[in-house]
C-alpha positions in Angstrom: -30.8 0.0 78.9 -34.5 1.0 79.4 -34.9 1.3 83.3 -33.1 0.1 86.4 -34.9 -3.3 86.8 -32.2 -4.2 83.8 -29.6 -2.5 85.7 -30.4 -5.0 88.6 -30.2 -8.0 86.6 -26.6 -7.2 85.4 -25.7 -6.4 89.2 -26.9 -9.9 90.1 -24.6 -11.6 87.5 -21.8 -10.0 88.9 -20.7 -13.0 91.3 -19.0 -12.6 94.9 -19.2 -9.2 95.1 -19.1 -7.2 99.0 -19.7 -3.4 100.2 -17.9 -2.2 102.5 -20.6 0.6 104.3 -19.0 3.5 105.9 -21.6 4.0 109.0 -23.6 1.3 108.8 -26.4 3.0 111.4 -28.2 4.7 108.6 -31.9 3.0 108.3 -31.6 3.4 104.6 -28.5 2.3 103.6 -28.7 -0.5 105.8 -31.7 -2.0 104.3 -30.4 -1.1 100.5 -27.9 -3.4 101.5 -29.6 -6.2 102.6 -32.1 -5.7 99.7 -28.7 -6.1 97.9 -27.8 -9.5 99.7 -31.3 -11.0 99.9 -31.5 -10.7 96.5 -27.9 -12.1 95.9 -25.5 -8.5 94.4 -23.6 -8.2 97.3 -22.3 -9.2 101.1 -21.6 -6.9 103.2 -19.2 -5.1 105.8 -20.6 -3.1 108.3 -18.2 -0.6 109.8 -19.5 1.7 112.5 -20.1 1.7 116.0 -21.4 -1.9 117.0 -23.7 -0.6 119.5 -25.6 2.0 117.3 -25.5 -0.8 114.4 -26.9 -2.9 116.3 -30.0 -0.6 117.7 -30.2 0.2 113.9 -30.6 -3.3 112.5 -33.1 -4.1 115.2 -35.5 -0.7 114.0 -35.1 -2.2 110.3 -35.9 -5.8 111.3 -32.3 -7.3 109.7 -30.6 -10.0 111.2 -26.8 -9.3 112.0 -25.6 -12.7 111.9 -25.7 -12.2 108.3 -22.8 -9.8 107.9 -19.3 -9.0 109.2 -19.3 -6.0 112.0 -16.1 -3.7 111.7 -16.1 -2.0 114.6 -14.8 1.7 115.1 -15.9 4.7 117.7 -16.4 7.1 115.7 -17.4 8.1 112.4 -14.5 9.9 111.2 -12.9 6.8 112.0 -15.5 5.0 109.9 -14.7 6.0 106.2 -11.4 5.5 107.1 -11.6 1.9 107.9 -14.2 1.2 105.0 -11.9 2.9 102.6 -8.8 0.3 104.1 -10.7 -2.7 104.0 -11.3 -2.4 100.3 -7.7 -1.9 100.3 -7.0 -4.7 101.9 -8.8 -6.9 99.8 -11.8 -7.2 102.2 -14.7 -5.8 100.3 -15.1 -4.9 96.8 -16.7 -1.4 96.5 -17.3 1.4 99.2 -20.7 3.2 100.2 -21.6 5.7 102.1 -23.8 5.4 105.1 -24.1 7.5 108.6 -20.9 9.7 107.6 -20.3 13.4 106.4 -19.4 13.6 102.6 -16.3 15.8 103.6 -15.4 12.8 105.7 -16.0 10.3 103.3 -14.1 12.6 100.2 -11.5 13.2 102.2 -10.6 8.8 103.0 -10.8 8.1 99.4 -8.8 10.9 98.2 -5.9 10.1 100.8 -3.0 9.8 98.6 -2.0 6.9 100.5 -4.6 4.5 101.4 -7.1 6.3 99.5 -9.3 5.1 96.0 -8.0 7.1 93.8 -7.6 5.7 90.1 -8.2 8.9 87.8 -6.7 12.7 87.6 -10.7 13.5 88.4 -13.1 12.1 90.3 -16.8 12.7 88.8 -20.1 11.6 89.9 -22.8 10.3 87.6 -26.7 9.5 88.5 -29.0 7.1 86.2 -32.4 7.8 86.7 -35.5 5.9 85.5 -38.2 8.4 84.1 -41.6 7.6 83.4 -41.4 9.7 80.1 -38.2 8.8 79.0 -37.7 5.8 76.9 -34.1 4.8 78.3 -32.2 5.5 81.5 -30.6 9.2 81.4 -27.8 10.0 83.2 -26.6 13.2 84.7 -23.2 15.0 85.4 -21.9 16.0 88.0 -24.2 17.5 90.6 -22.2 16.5 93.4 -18.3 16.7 93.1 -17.5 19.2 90.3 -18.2 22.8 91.2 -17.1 24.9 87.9 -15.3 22.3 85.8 -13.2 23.9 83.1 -12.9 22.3 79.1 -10.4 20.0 80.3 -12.4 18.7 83.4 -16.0 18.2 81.6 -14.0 16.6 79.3 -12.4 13.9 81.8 -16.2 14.0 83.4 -17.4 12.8 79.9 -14.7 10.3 79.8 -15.5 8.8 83.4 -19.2 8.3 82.7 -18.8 7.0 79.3 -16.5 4.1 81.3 -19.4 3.0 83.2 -22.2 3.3 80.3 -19.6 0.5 78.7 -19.7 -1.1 81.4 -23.3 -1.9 81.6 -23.4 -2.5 78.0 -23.6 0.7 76.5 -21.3 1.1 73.5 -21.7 4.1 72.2 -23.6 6.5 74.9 -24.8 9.9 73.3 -23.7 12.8 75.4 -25.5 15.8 75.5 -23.4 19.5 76.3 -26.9 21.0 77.6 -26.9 24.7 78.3 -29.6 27.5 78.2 -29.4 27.7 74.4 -28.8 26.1 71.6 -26.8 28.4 69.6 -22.9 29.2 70.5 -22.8 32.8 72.3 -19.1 33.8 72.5 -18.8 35.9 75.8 -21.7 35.9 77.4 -22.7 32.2 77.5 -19.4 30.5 78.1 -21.0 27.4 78.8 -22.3 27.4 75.0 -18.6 27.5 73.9 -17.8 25.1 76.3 -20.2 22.6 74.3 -19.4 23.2 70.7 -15.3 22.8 72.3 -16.2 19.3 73.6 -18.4 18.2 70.5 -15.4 19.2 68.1 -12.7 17.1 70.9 -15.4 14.6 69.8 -15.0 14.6 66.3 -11.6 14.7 66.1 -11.0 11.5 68.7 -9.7 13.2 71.7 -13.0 12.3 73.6 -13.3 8.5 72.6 -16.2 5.6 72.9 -19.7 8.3 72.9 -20.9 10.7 70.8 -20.6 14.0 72.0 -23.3 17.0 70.4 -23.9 20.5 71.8 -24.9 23.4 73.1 -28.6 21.5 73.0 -31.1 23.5 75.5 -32.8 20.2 77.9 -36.0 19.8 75.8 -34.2 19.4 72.4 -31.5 16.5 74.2 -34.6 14.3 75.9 -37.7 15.1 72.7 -37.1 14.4 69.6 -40.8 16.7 68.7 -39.1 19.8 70.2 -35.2 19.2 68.5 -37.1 18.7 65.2 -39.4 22.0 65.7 -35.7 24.1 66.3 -34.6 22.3 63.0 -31.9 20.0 65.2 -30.7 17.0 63.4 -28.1 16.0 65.3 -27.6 12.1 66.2 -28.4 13.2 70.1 -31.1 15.2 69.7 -34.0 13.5 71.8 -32.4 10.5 72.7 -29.2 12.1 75.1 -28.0 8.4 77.4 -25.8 11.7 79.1 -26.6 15.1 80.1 -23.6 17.0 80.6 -24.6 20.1 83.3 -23.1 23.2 82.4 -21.4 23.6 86.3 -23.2 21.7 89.9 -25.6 23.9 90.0 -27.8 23.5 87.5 -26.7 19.4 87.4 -27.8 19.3 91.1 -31.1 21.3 90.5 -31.8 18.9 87.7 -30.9 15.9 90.1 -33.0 17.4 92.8 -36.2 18.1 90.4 -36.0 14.5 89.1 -36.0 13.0 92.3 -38.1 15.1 94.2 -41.1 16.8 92.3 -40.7 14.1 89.2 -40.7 10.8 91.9 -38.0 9.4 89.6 -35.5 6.6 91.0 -31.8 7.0 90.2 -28.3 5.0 91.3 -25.7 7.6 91.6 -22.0 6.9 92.3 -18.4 8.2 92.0 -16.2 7.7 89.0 -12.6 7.4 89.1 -11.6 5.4 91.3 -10.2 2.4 92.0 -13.2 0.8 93.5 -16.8 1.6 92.9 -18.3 4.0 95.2 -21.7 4.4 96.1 -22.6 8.2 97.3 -26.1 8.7 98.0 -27.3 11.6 99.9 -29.0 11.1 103.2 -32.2 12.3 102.0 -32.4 9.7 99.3 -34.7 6.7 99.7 -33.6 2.9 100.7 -34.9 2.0 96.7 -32.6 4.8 95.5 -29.9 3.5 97.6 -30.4 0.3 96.8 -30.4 1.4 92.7 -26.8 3.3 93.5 -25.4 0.3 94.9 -26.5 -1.6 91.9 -25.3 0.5 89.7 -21.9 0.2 91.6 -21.7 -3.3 91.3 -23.2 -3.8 87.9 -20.5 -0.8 86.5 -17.1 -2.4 88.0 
């Protein structure tokens, strides 16, 4: 899939879809999603405080009498009653609006009447970059904090569920660390990679291709993997990059999207519903390209 306009079309032929939005008063969100029903992925439930909704809709020039308003005081209360009316068979996939993360974590991991479908939840972004000749994704700059061998492998596992989903069949994942070269002891992320490649090989990581320890340039050039002598099926042309811990996967996400001016979708993986998590920050097109990317991976 070369770039997100592809990623739209598949979202369109997804039919009678709906998002529930947790907080509907964010500007943003708001008009991602009625970019999203105008051009026919999705109807919506607005859930939020009527009254702020209301003022919100009337600043982005959207007519209300398009969606249905679930109205709740606060919102706390807010990702709570998204989160139940996907349960309840109301809406189809979850996204976050005017509410904190902690809040909106904290309703889909409820044991209970939460969304919870996988031993890990992982987050994966898709950006479109000008240089690059196919979407990249990146994992996990937003959920993750230190994942051991065990989680990056799961991690690998959720986002290689939603590259088959958009058609996809075999994604090549990249283990990218500092280095290319395995340094027992003092670069654990390096062992890390070689770890996951050989889980690869011998089936325990299934549907991708998984290669590492690749430094960034020799995963996304295929000039600067064959100067280093890399031959591997991944070098320069990585659908995943694999971030050694959230740091560096969120610095990466951060200098794509703000000094690069690249357009990503970005959701959760594992769980039961598709859940769109977008930072406030993020723009109404990125928004709009996460909830696309929602609809288009379920």
């Amino acid at each position: 899939m070369k770039n997100l306009v592809e990623l739209i079309q598949k979202a369109k032929s997804m039919p009678g879809k709906k998002v529930s939005l947790a907080g509907a008063d964010e500007v943003d969100a708001l008009l991602a999603l009625e970019k999203a029903r105008a051009e026919g992925i999705a109807d919506g439930v607005l859930v939020g405080n009527k009254d702020n909704i209301a003022q919100t809709a009337e600043t982005a020039g959207i007519d209300l009498s398009n969606y249905e308003i679930a109205h709740v005081d606060s919102a706390k209360e807010a990702s709570k009653k998204a989160v139940s009316i996907i349960r309840d068979g109301g809406a189809d996939a979850l996204m976050k609006g005017l509410v904190s993360t902690a809040d909106f974590m904290r309703a889909i991991l409820d044991k209970e009447r939460g969304l919870i479908a996988s031993k890990l939840l992982s987050h994966i972004a898709l950006f479109e970059i000008p240089h690059y000749h196919k979407l990249l994704g990146v994992t996990d700059a937003a959920i993750n904090i230190a994942p051991t061998i065990e989680e990056k492998a799961v991690m690998i596992s959720n986002a290689v569920k939603i590259f088959h989903n958009i058609g996809i069949d075999e994604p090549k994942v990249a283990c990218v660390c500092a280095v290319e070269k395995v340094n027992p002891g003092k670069m654990p992320c390096t062992e890390d990679a070689a770890i996951l490649a050989g889980m690869n090989r011998a089936g325990q990581i299934a549907g991708c291709i998984v290669d590492g320890p690749f430094g960034l340039d020799n995963a996304v050039n295929a000039e600067a993997a064959q100067l280093k002598g890399i031959t591997d099926t991944t070098a320069g042309d990585a659908d995943l990059i694999l971030c050694p811990n959230i740091e560096s996967a969120n610095v990466l996400y951060k200098t794509l999207a703000y000094l690069a001016g690249c357009t990503c979708g970005a959701i959760v993986v594992g769980t039961s519903a598709p859940v769109i998590l977008t930072s406030r920050a993020d723009t109404d097109e990125s928004k709009f390209a996460s909830l696309a990317l929602g609809i288009a991976a379920s």
